[in-house]
C-alpha positions in Angstrom: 131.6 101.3 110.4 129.4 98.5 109.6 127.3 97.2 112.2 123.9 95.5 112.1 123.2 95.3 115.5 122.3 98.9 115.5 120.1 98.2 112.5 118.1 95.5 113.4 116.7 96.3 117.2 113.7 95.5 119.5 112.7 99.2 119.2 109.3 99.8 118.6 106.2 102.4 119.7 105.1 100.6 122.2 105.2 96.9 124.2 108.7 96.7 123.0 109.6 92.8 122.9 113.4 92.0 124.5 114.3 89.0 122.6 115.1 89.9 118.9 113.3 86.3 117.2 110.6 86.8 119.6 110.1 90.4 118.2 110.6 89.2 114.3 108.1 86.7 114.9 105.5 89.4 116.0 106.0 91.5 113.1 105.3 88.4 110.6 102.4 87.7 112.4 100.9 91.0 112.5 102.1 91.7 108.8 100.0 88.4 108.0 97.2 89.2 109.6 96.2 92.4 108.9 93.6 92.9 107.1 95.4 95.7 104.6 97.5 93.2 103.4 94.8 90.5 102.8 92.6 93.5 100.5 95.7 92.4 98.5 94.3 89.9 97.0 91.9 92.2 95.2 93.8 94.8 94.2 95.2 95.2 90.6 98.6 94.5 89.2 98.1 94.9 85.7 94.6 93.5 85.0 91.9 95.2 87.0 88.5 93.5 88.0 90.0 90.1 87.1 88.2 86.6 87.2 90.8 84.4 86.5 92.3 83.5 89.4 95.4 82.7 88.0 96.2 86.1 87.0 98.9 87.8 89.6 97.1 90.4 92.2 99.2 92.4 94.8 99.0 89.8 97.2 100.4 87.2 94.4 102.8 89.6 93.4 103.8 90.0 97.2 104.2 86.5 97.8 107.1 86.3 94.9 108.5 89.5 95.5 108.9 88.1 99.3 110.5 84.8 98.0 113.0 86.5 96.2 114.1 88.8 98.9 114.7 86.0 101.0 116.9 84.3 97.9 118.7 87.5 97.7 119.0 88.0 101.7 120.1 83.9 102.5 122.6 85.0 99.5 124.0 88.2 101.1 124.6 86.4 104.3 126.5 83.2 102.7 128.8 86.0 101.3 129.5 87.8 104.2 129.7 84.6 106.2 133.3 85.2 107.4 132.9 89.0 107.9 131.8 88.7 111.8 133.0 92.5 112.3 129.7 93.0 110.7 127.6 91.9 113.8 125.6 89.8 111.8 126.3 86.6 114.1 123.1 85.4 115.5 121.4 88.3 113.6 120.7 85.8 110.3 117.0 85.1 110.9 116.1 88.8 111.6 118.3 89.9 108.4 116.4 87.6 106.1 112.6 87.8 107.9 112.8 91.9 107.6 113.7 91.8 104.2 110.8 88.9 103.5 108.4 90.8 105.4 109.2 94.4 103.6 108.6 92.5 100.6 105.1 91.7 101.6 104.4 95.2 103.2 105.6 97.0 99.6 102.4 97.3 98.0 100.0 97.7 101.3 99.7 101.3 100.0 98.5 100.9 96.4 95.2 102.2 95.9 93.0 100.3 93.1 93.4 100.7 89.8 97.1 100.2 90.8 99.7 103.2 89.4 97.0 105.1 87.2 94.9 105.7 89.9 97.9 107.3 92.0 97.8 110.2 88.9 93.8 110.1 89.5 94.3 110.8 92.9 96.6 114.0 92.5 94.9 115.2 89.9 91.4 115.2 91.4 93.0 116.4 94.8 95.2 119.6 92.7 92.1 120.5 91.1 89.1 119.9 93.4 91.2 119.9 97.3 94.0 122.4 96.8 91.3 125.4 95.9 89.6 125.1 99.0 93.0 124.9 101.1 94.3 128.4 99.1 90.8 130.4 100.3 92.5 129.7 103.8 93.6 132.3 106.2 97.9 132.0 106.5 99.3 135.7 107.9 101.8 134.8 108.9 105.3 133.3 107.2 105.2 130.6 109.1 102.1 129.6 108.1 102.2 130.4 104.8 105.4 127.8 105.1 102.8 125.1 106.4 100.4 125.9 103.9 102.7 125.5 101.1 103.9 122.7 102.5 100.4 120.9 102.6 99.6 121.7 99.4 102.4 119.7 98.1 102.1 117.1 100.2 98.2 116.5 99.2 98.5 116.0 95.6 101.2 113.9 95.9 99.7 110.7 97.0 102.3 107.5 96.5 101.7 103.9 97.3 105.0 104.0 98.9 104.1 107.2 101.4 100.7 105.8 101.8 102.2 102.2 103.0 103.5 104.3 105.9 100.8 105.4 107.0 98.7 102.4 106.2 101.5 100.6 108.6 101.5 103.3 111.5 98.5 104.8 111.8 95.3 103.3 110.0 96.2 99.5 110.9 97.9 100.4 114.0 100.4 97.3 113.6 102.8 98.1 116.1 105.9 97.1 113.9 109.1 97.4 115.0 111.2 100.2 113.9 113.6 98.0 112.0 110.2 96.5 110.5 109.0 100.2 109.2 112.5 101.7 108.2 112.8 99.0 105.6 109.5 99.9 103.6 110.5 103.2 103.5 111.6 102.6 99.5 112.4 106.2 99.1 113.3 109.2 100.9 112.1 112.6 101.1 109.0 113.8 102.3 105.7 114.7 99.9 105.7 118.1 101.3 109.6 118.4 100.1 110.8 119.4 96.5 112.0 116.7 94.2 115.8 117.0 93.8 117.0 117.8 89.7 119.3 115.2 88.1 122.3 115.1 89.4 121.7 116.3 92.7 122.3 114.4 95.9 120.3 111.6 96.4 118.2 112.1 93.2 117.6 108.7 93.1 116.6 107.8 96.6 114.5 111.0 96.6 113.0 110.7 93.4 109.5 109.5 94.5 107.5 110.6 98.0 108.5 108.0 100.8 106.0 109.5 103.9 103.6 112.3 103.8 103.4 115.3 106.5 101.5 113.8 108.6 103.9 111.0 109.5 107.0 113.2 109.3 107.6 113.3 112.7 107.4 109.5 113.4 109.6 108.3 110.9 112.3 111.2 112.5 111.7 109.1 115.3 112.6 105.2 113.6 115.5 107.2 111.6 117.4 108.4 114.9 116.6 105.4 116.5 118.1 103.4 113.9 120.9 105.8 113.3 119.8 106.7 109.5 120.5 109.9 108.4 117.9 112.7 106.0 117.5 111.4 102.5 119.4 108.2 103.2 117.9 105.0 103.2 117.6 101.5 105.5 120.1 98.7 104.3 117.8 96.0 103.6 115.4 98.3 101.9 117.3 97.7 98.7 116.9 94.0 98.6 112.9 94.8 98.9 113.6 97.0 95.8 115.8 94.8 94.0 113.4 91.7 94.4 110.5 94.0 93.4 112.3 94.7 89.9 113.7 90.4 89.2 109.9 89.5 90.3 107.8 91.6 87.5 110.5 91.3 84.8 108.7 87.9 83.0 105.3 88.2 85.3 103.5 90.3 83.3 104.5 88.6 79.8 102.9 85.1 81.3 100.0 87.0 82.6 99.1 88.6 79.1 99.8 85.0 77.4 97.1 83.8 80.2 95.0 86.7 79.0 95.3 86.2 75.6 96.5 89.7 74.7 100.0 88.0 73.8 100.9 83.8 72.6 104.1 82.0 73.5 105.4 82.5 69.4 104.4 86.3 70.1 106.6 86.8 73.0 109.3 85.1 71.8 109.3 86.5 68.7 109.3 90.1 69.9 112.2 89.4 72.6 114.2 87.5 69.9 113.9 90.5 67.5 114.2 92.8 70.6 117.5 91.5 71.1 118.8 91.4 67.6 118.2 95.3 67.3 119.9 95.9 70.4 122.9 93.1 69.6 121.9 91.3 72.7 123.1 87.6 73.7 122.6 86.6 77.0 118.8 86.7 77.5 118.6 86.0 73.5 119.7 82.4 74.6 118.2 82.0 77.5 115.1 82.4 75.7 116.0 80.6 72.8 117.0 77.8 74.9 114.0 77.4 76.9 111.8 77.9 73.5 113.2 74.9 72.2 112.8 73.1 74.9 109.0 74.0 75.6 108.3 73.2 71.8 109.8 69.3 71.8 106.2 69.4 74.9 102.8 68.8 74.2 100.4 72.2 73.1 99.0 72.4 76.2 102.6 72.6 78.7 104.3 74.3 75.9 102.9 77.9 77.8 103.9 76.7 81.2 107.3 74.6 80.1 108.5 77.9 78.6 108.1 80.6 81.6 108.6 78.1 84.4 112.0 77.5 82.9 112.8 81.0 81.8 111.5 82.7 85.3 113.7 80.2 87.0 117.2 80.9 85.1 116.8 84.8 84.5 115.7 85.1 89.0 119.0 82.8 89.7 121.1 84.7 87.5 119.7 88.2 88.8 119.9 87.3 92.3 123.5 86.7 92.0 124.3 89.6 90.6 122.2 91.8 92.4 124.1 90.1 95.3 127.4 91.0 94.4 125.8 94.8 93.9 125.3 94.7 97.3 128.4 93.1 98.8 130.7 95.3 96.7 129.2 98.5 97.8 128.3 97.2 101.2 129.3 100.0 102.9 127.7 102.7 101.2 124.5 100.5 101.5 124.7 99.8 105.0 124.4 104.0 105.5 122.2 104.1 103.1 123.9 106.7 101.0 124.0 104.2 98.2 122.0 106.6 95.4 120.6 103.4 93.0 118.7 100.7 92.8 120.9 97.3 92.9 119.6 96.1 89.6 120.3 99.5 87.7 123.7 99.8 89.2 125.9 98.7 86.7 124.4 99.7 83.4 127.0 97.8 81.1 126.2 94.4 82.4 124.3 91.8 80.3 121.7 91.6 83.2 121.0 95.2 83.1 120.4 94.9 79.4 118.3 91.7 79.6 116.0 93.9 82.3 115.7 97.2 79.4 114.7 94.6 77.2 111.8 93.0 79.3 110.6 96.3 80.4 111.0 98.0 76.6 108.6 95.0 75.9 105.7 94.8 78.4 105.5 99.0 78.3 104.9 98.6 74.6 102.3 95.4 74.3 101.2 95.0 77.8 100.7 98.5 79.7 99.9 100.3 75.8 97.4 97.8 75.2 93.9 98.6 74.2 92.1 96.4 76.8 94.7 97.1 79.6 94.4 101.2 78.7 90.3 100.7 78.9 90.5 99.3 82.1 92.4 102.0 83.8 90.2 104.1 82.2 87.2 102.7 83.9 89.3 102.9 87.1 90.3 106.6 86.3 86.0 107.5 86.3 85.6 105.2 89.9 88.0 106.9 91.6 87.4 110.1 90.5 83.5 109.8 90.6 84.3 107.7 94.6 86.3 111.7 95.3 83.7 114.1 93.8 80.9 112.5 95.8 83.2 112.4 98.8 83.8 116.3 98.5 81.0 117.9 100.6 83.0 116.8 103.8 86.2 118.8 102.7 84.1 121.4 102.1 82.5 121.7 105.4 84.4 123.8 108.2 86.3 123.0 111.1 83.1 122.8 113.8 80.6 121.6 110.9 82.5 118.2 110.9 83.4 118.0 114.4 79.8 118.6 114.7 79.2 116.2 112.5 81.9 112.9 114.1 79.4 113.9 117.5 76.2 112.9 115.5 74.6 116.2 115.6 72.5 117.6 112.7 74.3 120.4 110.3 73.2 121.9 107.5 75.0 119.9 105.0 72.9 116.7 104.9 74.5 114.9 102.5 77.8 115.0 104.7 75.4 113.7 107.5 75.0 110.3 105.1 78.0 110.0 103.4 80.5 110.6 107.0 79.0 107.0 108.0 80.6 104.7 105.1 83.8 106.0 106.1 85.2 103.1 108.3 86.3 103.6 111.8 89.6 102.9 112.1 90.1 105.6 109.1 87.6 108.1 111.4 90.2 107.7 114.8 93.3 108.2 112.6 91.9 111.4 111.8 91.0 112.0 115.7 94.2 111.1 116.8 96.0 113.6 114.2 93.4 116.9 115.3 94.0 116.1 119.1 97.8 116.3 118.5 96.9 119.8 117.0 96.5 121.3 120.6 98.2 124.7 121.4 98.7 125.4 117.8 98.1 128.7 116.9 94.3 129.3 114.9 95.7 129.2 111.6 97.9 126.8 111.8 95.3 124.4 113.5 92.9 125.2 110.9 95.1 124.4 108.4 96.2 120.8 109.6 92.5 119.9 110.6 91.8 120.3 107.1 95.0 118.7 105.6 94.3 115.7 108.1 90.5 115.4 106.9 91.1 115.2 103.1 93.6 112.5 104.5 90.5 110.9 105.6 88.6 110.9 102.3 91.8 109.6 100.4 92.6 106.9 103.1 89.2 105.6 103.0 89.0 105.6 98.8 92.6 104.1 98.5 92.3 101.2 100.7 89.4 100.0 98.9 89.6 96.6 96.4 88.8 97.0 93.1 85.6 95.4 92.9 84.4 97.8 96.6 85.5 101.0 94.5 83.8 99.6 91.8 80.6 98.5 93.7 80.6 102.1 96.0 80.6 103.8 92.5 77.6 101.8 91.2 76.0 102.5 94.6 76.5 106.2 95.2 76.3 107.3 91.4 73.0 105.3 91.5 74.3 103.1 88.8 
């Protein structure tokens, strides 16, 4: 049975606040405050290290993806108007604010460098980390459960996961539960296997949604919130769906801006994009808005074109993505709903006029020489920012506990580089080991560990782009 009133609660970790708006209200302003989501604004979307200001960042991106959820959500509720069985009445402001806000909160966990770094990450950590976790004792099968579990948890660092933990335990933001469950953009664990094709929930389980180390708090948000294992929160697809409509012509104005593509370039390879795949409906939206922009002045025809292209393809999407939702409402509401809203119905025009835009930027945006260069440059910061960081994985249990006390050990370059880390990073890591009490050696031993390599990647993936890239000029003596 569908009801949002168990969805959208007060419930949070602590200082619960009664009133529903009151407690919405909190969450924007803690979401819009913290300082992870203003690092946004110097984090890559496509082009890293930019200078042009008018090129999108995360925190750009963010803002759009965020309107759009709140077109979709308004959207949703004007359909579903005259359902009250729903409990949706009076609920209106928290539906569409959650799904603004998860907007927002989607790319808090992207490291620099944006997705290539993610594979930097995992490589470095399979190749460099994982070693030094195998040479550790596990007799018995339950620890050699944990261990194997750790191990494929590490070196599968997500932006998604990492916004989890980014939320809950290195900003400390005190969201509500509602606020969390809906970032939670997919579902299984990093320390689980990823299900074949074909198998349940292949979709929604598809990518890491939380690491280890906050498994037990999102079991928490999930009972609380009545969703079940490998199912996802209702609004959580509207985040998603917004995500995709956002990005579809961003990029393509972005590398106009850059000068990597010109208005006749684009246009030219969607027209002929179209043709070879006997497409109409985006063939005239574009060909309509073309010939509009070119009846303009040079200098608006850039602007013209995009402005009214963006606006017509978002409507159109939004509606449809809309009726997606409504039509398979229930299944959404429990989460069970194994697609994202936009790739639901693979026959319609919309779905098409997506493959088409995607097809597009992978092959003259993402495969371009100058974009490929700069994740290259972002592949040697983070991987030279991990190697230097290594020592302190390397040291032992009571060598770095020695070390957080400010006492001498033999390793004195841990000694140097242990203060850059920041604080906040330093008591997540504390508050993690102190949980570990009563453990059994081993087991201990192997969390510690685990938790402390969670440190070095917390503190190198919440860097800007231009910090990474200053810390690598600094420490490699550049």
């Amino acid at each position: 049975m569908i009801d949002y009133t168990k969805k959208l609660t007060t419930d949070r970790e602590f200082y619960p606040i009664e009133n529903l708006d009151y407690s919405i209200e909190s969450d924007r302003g803690r979401i819009l405050s913290a300082p992870a989501f203003r690092r946004l604004q110097k984090r890559t979307q496509v082009f890293a290290l930019e200078l042009n200001a008018s090129i999108r960042t995360r925190l750009t991106h963010s803002l759009e993806v965020a309107q759009t959820a709140r077109f979709i959500a308004k959207n949703i509720l004007s359909k579903l108007e005259k359902e009250e069985r729903y409990g949706l009445k009076g609920l209106e402001n928290a539906f569409v604010s959650t799904a603004e806000m998860t907007s927002l909160l989607h790319d808090i966990g992207n490291p620099p460098f944006g997705h290539f770094a993610e594979q930097t990450i995992n490589k470095w950590i399979t190749e460099n980390a994982l070693p030094l976790l195998e040479k550790m004792p596990a007799s018995s099968e339950e620890t050699k459960e944990l261990k194997t579990m750790l191990a494929q948890d590490l070196c599968h660092y997500d932006g998604n996961a990492q916004a989890i933990r980014v939320i809950s335990k290195l900003q400390r933001l005190n969201l509500s539960y509602t606020q969390i469950a809906s970032v939670v953009k997919y579902t299984r664990g990093a320390y689980e296997a990823k299900p074949k094709k074909g198998e349940a929930f292949d979709y929604l389980m598809k990518k890491p949604g939380f690491y280890y180390s906050e498994k037990g708090f999102i079991e928490k948000i999930q009972n609380a919130l009545h969703v079940k294992h490998g199912h996802r929160f209702p609004l959580t697809y509207i985040m998603e769906a917004a995500d995709d409509i956002s990005y579809l012509t961003a990029d393509l104005e972005d590398s106009v801006e850059k000068g990597i593509l010109s208005l006749d370039k684009v246009y030219e390879l969607i027209k002929a994009e179209c043709d070879k795949e006997s497409e109409t409906y985006l063939l005239e939206v574009i060909q309509e808005r073309y010939n509009q922009a070119k009846k303009n002045e040079e200098p608006y025809q850039f602007s013209l074109f995009f402005t009214l292209v963006r606006a017509k393809l978002v409507t159109s999407l939004v509606y449809h993505v809309v009726d997606v939702y409504v039509n398979n409402h229930e299944a959404i509401f429990e989460g069970s709903f194994n697609s994202a809203l936009l790739e639901y119905d693979k026959e319609s025009k919309y779905y098409k006029a997506v493959k088409i835009l995607q097809t597009i930027s992978t092959k003259y945006i993402y495969q371009n020489k100058d974009v490929q260069t700069l994740e290259l440059q972002g592949y040697a910061i983070i991987n030279g920012l991990l190697s230097v960081y290594k020592p302190l994985m390397e040291l032992t249990c009571k060598e770095f506990e020695a070390l957080l006390h400010d006492e001498t050990i033999e390793c004195f370059i841990a000694m140097r580089l242990i203060k850059r880390i920041s604080s906040k990073q330093i008591v997540a890591y504390q508050n993690d080991v102190k949980a570990l009490e009563g453990k059994d050696e081993e087991s201990a031993q192997l969390l510690e560990f685990y938790y402390r390599v969670r440190l070095v990647i917390d503190y190198i993936s919440g860097m800007t782009d231009d910090f990474a890239l200053h810390e690598y000029k600094t420490l490699l003596a550049i």
